[in-house]
PDBQT receptor file of N, H, CA, C and O in Angstrom, charges set to zero:
ATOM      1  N   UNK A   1      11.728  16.954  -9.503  1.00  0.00    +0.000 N 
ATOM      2  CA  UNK A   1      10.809  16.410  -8.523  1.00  0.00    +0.000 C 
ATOM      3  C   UNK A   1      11.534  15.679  -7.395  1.00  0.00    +0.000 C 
ATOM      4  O   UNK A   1      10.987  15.770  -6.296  1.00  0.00    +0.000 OA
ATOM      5  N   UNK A   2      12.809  14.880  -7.470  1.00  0.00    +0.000 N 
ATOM      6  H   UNK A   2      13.254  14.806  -8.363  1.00  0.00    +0.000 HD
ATOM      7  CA  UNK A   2      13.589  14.307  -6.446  1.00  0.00    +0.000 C 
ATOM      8  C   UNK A   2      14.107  14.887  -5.479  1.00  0.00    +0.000 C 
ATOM      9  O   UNK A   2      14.458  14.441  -4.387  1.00  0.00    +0.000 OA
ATOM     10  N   UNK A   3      14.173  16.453  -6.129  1.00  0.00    +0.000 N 
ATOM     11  H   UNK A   3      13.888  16.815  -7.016  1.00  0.00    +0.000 HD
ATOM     12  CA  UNK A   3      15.193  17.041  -5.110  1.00  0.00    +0.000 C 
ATOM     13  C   UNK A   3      13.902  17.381  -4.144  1.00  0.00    +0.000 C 
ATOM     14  O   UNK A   3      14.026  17.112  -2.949  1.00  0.00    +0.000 OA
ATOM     15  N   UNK A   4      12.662  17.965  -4.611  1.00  0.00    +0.000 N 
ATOM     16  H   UNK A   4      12.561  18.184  -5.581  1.00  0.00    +0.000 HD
ATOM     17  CA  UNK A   4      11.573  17.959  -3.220  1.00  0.00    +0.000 C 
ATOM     18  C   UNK A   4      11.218  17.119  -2.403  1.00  0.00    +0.000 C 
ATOM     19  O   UNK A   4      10.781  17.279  -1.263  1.00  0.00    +0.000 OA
ATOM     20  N   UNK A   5      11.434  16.046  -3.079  1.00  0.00    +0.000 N 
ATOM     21  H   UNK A   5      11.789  15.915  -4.005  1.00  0.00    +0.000 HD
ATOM     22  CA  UNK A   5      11.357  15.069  -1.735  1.00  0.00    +0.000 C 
ATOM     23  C   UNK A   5      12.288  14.649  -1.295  1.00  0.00    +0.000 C 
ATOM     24  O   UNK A   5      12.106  13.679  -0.559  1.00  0.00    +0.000 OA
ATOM     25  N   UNK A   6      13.477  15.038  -1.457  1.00  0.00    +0.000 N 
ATOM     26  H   UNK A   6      13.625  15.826  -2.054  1.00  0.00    +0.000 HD
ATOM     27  CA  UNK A   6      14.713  14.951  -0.643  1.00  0.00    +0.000 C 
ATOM     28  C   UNK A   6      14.486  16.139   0.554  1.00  0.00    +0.000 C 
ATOM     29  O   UNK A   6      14.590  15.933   1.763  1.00  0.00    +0.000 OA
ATOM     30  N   UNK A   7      14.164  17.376  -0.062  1.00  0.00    +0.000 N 
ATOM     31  H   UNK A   7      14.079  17.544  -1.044  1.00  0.00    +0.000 HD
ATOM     32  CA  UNK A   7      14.362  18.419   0.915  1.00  0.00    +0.000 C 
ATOM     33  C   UNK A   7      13.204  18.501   2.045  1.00  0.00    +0.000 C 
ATOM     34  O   UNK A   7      13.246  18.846   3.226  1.00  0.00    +0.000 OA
ATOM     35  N   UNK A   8      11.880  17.928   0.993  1.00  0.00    +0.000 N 
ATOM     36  H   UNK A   8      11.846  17.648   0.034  1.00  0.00    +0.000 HD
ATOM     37  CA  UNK A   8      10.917  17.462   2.482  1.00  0.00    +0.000 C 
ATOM     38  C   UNK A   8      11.156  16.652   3.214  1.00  0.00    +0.000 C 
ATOM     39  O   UNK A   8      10.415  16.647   4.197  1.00  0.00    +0.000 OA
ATOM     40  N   UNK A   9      12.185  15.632   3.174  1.00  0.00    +0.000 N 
ATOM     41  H   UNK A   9      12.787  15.636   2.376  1.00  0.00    +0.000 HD
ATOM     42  CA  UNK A   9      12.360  14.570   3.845  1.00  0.00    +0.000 C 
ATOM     43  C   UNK A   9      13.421  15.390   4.644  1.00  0.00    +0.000 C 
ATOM     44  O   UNK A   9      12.969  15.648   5.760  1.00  0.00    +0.000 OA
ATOM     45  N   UNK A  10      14.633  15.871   4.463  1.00  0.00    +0.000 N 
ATOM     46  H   UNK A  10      15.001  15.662   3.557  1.00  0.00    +0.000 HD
ATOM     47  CA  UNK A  10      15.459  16.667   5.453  1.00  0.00    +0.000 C 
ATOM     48  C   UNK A  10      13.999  17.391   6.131  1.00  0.00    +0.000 C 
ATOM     49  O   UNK A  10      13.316  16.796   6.964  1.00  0.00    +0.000 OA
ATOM     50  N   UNK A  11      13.749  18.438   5.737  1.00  0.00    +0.000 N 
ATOM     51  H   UNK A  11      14.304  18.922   5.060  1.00  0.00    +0.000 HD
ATOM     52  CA  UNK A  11      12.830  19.258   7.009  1.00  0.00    +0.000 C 
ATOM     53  C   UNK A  11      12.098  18.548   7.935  1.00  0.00    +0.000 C 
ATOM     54  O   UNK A  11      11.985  18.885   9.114  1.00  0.00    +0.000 OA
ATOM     55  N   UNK A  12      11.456  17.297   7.290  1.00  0.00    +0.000 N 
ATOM     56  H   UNK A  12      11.548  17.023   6.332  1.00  0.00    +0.000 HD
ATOM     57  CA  UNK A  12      10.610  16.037   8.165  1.00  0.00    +0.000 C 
ATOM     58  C   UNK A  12      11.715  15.623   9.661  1.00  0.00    +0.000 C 
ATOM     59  O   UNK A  12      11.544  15.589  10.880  1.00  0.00    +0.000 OA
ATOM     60  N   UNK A  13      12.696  15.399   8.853  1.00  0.00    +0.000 N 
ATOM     61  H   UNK A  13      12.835  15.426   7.863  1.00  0.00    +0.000 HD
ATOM     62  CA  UNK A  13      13.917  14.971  10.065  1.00  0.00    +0.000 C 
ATOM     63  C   UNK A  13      14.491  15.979  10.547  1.00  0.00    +0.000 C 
ATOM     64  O   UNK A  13      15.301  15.597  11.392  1.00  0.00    +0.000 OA
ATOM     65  N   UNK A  14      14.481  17.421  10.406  1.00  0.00    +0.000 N 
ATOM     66  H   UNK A  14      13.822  17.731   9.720  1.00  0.00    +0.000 HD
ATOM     67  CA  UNK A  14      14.909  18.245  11.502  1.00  0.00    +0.000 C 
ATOM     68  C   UNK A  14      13.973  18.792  12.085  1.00  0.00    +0.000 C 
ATOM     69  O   UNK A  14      14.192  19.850  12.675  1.00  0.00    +0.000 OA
ATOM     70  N   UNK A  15      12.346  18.072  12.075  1.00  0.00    +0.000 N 
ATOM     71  H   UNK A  15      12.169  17.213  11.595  1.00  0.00    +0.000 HD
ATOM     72  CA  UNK A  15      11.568  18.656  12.663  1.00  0.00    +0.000 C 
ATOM     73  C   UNK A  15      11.120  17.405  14.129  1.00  0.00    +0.000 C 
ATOM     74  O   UNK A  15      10.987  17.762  15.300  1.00  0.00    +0.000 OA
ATOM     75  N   UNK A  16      10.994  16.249  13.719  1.00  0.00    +0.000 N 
ATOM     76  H   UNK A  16      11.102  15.959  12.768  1.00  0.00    +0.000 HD
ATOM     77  CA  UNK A  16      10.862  15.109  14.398  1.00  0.00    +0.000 C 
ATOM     78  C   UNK A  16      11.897  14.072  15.111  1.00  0.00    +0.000 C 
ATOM     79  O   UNK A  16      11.812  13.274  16.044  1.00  0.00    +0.000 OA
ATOM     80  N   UNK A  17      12.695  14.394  14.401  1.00  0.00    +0.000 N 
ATOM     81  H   UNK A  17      12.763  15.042  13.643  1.00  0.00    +0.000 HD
ATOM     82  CA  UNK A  17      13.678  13.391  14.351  1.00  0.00    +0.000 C 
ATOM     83  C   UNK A  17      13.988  11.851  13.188  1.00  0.00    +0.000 C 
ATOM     84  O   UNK A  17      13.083  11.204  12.659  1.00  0.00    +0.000 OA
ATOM     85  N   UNK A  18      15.122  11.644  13.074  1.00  0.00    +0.000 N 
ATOM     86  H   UNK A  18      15.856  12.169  13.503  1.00  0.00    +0.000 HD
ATOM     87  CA  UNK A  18      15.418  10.568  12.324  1.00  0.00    +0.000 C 
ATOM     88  C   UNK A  18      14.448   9.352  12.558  1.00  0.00    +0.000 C 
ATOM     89  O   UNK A  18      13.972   8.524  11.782  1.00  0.00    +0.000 OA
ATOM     90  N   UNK A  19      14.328   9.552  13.942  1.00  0.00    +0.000 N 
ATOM     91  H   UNK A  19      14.715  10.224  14.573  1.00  0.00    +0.000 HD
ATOM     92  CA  UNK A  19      13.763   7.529  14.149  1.00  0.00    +0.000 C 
ATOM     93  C   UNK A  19      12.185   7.391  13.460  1.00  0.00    +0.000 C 
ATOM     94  O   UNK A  19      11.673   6.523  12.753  1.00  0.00    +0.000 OA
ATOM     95  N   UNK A  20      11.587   8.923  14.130  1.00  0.00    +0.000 N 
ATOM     96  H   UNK A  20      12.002   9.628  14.705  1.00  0.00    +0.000 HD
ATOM     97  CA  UNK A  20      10.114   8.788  13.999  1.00  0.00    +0.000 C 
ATOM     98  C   UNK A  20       9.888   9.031  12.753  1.00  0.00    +0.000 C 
ATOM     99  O   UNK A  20       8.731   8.851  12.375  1.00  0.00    +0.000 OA
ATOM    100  N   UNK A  21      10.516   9.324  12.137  1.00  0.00    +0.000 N 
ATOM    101  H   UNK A  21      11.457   9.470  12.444  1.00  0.00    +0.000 HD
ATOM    102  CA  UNK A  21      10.913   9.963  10.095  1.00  0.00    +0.000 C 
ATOM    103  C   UNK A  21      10.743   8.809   9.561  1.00  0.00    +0.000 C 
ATOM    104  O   UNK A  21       9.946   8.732   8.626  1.00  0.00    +0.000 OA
ATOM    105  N   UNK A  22      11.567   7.416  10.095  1.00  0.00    +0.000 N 
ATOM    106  H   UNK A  22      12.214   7.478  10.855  1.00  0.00    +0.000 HD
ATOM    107  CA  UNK A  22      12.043   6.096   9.360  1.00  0.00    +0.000 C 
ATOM    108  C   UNK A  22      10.618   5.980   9.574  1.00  0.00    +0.000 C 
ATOM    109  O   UNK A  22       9.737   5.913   8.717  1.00  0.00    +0.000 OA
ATOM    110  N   UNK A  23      10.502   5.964  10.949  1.00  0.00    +0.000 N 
ATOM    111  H   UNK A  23      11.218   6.018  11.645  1.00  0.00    +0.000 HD
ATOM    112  CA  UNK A  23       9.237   4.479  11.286  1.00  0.00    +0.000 C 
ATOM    113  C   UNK A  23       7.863   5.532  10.080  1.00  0.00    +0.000 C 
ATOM    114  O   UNK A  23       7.139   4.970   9.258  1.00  0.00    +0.000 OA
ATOM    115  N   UNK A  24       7.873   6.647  10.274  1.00  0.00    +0.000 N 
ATOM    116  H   UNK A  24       8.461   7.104  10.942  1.00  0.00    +0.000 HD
ATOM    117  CA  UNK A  24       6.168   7.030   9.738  1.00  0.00    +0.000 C 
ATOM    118  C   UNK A  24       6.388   6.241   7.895  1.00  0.00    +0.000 C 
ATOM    119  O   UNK A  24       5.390   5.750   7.366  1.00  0.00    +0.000 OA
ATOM    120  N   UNK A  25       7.654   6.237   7.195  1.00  0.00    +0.000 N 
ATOM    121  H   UNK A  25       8.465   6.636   7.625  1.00  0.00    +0.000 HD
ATOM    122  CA  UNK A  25       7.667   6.064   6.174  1.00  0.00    +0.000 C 
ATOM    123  C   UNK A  25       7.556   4.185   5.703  1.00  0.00    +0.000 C 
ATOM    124  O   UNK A  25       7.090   3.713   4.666  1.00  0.00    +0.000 OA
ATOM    125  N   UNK A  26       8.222   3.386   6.998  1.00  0.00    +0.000 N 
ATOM    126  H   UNK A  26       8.601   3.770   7.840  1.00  0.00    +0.000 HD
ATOM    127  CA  UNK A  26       8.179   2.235   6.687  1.00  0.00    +0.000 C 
ATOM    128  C   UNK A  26       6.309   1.995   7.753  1.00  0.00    +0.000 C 
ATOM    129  O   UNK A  26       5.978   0.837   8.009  1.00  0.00    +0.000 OA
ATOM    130  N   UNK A  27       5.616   2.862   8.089  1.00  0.00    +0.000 N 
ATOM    131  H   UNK A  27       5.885   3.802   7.880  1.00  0.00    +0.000 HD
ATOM    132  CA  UNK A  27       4.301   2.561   8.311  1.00  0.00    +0.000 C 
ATOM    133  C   UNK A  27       3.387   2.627   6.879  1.00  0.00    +0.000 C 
ATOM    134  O   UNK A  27       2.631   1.821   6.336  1.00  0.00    +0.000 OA
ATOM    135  N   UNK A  28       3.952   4.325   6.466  1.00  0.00    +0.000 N 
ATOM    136  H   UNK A  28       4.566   4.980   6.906  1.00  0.00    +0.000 HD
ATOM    137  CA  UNK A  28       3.302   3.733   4.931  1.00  0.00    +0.000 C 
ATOM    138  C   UNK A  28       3.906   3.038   3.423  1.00  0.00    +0.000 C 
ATOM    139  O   UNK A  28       3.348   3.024   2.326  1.00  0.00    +0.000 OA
ATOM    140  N   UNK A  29       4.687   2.713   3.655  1.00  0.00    +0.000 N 
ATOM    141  H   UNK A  29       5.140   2.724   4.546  1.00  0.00    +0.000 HD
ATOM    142  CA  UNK A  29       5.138   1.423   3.103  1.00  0.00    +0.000 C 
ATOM    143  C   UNK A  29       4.172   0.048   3.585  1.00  0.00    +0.000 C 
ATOM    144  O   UNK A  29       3.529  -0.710   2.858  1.00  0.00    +0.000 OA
ATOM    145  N   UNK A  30       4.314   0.036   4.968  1.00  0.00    +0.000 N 
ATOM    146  H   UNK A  30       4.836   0.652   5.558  1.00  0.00    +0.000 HD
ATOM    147  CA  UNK A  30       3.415  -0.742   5.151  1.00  0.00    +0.000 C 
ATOM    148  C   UNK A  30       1.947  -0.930   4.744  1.00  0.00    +0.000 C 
ATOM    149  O   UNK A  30       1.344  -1.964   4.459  1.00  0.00    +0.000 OA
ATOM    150  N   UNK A  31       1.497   0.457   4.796  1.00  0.00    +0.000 N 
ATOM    151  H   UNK A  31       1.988   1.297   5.027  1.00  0.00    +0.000 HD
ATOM    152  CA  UNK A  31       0.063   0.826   4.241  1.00  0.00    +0.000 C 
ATOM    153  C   UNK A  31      -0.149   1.032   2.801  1.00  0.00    +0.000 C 
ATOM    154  O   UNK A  31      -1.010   1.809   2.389  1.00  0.00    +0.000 OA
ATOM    155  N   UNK A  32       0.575   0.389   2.070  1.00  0.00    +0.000 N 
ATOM    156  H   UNK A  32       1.274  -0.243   2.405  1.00  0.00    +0.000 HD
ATOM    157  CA  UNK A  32       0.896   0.727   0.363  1.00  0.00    +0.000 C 
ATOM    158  C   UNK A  32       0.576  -1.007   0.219  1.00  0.00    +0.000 C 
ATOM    159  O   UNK A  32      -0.320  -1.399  -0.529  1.00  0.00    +0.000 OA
ATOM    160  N   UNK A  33       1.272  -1.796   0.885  1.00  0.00    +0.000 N 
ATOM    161  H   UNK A  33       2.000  -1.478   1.493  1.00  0.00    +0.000 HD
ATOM    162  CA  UNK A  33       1.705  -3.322   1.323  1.00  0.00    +0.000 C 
ATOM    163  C   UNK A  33       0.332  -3.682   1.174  1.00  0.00    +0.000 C 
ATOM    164  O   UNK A  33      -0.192  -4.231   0.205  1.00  0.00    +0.000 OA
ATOM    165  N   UNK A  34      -0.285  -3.243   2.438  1.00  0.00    +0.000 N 
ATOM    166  H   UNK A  34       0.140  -2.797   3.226  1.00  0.00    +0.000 HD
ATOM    167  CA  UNK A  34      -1.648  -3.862   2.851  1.00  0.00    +0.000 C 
ATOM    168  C   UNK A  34      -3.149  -3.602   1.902  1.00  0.00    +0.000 C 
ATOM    169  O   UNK A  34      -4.191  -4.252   1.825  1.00  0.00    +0.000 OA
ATOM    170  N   UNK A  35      -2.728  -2.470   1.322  1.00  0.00    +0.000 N 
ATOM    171  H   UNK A  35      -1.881  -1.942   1.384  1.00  0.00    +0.000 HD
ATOM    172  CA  UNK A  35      -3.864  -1.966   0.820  1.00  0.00    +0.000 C 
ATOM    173  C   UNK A  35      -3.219  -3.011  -0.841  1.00  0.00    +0.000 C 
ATOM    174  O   UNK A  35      -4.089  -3.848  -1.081  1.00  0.00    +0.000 OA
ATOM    175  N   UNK A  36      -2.440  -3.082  -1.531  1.00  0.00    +0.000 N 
ATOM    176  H   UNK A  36      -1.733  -2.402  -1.336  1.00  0.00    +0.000 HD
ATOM    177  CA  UNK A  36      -1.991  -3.921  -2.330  1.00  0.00    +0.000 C 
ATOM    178  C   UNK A  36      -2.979  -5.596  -1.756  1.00  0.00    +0.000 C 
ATOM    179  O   UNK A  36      -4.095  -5.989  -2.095  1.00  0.00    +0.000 OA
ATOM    180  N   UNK A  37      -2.244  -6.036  -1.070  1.00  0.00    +0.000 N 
ATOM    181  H   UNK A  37      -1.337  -5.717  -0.794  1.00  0.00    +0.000 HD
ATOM    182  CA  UNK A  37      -3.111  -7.663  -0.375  1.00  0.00    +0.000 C 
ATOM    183  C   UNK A  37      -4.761  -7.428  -0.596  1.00  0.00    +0.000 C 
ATOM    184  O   UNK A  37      -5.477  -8.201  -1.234  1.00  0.00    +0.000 OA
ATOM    185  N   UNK A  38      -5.088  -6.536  -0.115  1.00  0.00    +0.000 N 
ATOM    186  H   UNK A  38      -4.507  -5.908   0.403  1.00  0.00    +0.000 HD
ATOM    187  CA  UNK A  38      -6.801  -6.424  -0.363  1.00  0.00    +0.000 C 
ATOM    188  C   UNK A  38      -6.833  -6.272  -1.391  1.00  0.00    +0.000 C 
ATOM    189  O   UNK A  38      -7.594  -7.187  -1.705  1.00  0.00    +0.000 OA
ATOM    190  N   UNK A  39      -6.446  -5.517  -2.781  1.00  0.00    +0.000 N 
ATOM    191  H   UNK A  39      -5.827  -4.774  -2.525  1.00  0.00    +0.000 HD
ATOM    192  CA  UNK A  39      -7.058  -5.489  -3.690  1.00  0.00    +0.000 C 
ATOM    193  C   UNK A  39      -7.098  -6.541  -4.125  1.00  0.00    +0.000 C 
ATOM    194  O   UNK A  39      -8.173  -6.929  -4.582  1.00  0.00    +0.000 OA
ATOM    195  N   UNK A  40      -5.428  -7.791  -4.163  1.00  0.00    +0.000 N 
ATOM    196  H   UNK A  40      -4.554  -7.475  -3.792  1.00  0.00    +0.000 HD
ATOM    197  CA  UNK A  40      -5.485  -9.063  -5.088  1.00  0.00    +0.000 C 
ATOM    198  C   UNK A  40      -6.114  -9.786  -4.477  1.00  0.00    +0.000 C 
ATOM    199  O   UNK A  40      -6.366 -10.827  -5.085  1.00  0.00    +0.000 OA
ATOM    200  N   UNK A  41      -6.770  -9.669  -2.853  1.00  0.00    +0.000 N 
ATOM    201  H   UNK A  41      -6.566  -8.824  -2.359  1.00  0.00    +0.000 HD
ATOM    202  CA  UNK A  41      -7.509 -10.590  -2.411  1.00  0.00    +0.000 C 
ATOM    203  C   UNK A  41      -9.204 -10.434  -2.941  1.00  0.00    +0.000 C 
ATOM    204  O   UNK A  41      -9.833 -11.483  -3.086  1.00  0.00    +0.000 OA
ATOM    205  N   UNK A  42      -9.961  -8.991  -3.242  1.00  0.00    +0.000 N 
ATOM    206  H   UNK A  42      -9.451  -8.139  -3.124  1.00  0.00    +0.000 HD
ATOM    207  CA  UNK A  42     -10.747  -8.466  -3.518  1.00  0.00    +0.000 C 
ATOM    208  C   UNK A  42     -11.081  -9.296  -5.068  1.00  0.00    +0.000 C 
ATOM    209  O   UNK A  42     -12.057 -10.034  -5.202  1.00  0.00    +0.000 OA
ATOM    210  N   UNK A  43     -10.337  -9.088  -5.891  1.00  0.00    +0.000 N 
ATOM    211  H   UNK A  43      -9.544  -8.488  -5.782  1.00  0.00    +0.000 HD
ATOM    212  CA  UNK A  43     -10.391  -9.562  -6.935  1.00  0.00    +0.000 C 
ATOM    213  C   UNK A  43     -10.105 -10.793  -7.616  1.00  0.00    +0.000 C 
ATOM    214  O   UNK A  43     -10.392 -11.210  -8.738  1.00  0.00    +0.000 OA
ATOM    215  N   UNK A  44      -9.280 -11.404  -6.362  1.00  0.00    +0.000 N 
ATOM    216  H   UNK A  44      -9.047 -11.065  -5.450  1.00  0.00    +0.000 HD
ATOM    217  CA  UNK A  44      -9.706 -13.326  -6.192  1.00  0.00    +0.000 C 
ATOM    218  C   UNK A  44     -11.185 -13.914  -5.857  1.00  0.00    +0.000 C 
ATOM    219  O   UNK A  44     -11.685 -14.896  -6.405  1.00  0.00    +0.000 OA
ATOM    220  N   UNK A  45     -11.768 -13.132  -4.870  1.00  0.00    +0.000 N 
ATOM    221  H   UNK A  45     -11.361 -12.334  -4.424  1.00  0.00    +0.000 HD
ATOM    222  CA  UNK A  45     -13.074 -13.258  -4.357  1.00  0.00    +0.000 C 
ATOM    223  C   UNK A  45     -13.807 -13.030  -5.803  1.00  0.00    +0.000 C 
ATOM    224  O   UNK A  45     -14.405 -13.930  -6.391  1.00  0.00    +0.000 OA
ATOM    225  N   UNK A  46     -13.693 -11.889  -6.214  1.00  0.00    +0.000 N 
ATOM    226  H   UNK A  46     -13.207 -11.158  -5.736  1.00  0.00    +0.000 HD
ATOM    227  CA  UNK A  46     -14.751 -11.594  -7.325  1.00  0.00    +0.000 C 
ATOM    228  C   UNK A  46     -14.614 -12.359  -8.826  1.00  0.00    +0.000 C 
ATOM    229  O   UNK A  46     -15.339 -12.253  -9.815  1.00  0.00    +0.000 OA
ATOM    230  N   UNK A  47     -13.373 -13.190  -8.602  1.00  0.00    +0.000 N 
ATOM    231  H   UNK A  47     -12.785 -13.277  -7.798  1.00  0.00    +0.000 HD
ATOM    232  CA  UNK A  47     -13.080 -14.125  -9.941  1.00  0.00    +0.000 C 
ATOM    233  C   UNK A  47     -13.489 -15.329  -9.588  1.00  0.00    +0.000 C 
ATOM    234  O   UNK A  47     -13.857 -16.065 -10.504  1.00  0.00    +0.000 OA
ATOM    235  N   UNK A  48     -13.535 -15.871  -8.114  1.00  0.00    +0.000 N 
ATOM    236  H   UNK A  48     -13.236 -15.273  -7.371  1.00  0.00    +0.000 HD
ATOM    237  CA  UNK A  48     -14.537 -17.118  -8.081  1.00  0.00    +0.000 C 
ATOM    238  C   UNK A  48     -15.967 -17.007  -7.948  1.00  0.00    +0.000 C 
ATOM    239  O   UNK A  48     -16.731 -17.967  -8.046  1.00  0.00    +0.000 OA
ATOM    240  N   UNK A  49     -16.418 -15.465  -7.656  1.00  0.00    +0.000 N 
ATOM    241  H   UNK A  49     -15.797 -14.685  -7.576  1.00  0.00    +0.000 HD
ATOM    242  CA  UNK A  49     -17.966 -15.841  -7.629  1.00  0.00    +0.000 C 
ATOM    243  C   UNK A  49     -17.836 -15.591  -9.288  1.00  0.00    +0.000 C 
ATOM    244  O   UNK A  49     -18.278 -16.619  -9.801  1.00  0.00    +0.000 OA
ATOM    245  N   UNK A  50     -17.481 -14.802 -10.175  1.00  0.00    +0.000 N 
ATOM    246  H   UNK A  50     -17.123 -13.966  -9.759  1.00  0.00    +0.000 HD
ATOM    247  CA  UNK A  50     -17.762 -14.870 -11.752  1.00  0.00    +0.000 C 
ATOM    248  C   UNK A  50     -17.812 -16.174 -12.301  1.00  0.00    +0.000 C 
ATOM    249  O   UNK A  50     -18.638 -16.487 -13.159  1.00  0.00    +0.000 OA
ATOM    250  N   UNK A  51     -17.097 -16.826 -11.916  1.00  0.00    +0.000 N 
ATOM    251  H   UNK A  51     -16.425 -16.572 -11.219  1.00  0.00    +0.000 HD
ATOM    252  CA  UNK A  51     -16.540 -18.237 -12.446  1.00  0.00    +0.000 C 
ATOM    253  C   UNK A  51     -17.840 -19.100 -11.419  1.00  0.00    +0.000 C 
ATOM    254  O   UNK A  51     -19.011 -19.299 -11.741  1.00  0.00    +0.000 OA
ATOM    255  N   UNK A  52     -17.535 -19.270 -10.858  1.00  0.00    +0.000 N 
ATOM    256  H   UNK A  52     -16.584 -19.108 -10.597  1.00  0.00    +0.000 HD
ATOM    257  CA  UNK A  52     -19.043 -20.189 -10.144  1.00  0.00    +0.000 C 
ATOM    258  C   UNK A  52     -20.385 -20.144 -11.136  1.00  0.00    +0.000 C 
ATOM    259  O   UNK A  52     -20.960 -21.133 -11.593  1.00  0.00    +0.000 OA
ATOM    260  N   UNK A  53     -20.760 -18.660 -11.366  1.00  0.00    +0.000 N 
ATOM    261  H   UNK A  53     -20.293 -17.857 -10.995  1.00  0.00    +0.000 HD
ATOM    262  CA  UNK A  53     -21.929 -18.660 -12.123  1.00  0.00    +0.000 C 
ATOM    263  C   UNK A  53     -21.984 -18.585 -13.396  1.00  0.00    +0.000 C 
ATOM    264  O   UNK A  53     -23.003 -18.625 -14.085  1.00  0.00    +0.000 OA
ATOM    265  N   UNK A  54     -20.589 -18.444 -13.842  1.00  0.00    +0.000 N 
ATOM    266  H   UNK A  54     -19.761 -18.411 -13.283  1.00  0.00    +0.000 HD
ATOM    267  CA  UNK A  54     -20.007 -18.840 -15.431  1.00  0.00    +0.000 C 
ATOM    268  C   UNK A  54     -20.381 -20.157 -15.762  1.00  0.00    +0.000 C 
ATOM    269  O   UNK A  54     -20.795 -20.471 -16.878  1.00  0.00    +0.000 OA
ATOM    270  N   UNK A  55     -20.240 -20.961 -14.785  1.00  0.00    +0.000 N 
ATOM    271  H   UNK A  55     -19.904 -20.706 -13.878  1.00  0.00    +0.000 HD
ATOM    272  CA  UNK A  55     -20.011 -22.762 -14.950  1.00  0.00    +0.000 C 
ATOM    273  C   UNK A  55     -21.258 -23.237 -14.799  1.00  0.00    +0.000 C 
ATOM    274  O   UNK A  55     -21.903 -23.201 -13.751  1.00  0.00    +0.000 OA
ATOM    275  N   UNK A  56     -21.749 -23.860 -16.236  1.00  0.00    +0.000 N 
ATOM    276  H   UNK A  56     -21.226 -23.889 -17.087  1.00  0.00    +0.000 HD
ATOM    277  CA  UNK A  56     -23.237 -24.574 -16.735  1.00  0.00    +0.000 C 
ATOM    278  C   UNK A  56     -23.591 -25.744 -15.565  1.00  0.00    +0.000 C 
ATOM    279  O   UNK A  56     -22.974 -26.794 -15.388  1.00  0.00    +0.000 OA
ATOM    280  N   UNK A  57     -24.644 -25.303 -14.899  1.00  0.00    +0.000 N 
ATOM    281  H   UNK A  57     -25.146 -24.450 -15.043  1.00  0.00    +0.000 HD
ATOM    282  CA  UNK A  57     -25.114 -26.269 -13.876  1.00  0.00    +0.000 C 
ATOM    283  C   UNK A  57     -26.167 -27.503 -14.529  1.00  0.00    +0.000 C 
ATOM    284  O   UNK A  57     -27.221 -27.388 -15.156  1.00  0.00    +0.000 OA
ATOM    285  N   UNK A  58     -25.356 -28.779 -14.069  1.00  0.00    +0.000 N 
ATOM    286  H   UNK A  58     -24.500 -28.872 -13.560  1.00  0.00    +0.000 HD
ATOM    287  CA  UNK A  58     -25.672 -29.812 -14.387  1.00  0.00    +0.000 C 
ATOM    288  C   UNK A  58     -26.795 -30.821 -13.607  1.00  0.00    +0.000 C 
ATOM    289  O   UNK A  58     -27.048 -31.935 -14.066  1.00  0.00    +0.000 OA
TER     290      UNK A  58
């Protein structure tokens, strides 16, 4: 499986070039990043409303 994405990554760069090759891969890196932050933020949100209505109102 390594060697295909070695060899798609050569054809990527003799089709575009090196620079625009780096940047599309550190964009989705970036987009791996971001979509990561929403989920643990998603599921902070949804552990304080659980917990809010968990907690016996006095």
């Amino acid at each position: 499986m390594p060697i295909l994405l070695i060899l798609l990554l050569a054809l990527i760069i003799a089709q575009v070039g090196f620079w625009k090759t780096l940047g599309s891969i550190l964009g989705a890196i970036a987009m791996i990043g971001l979509l990561v932050v929403l989920v643990v933020l998603a599921l902070a949100v949804l552990g304080l409303i659980i917990a809010r209505r968990a907690r016996p109102r006095t």
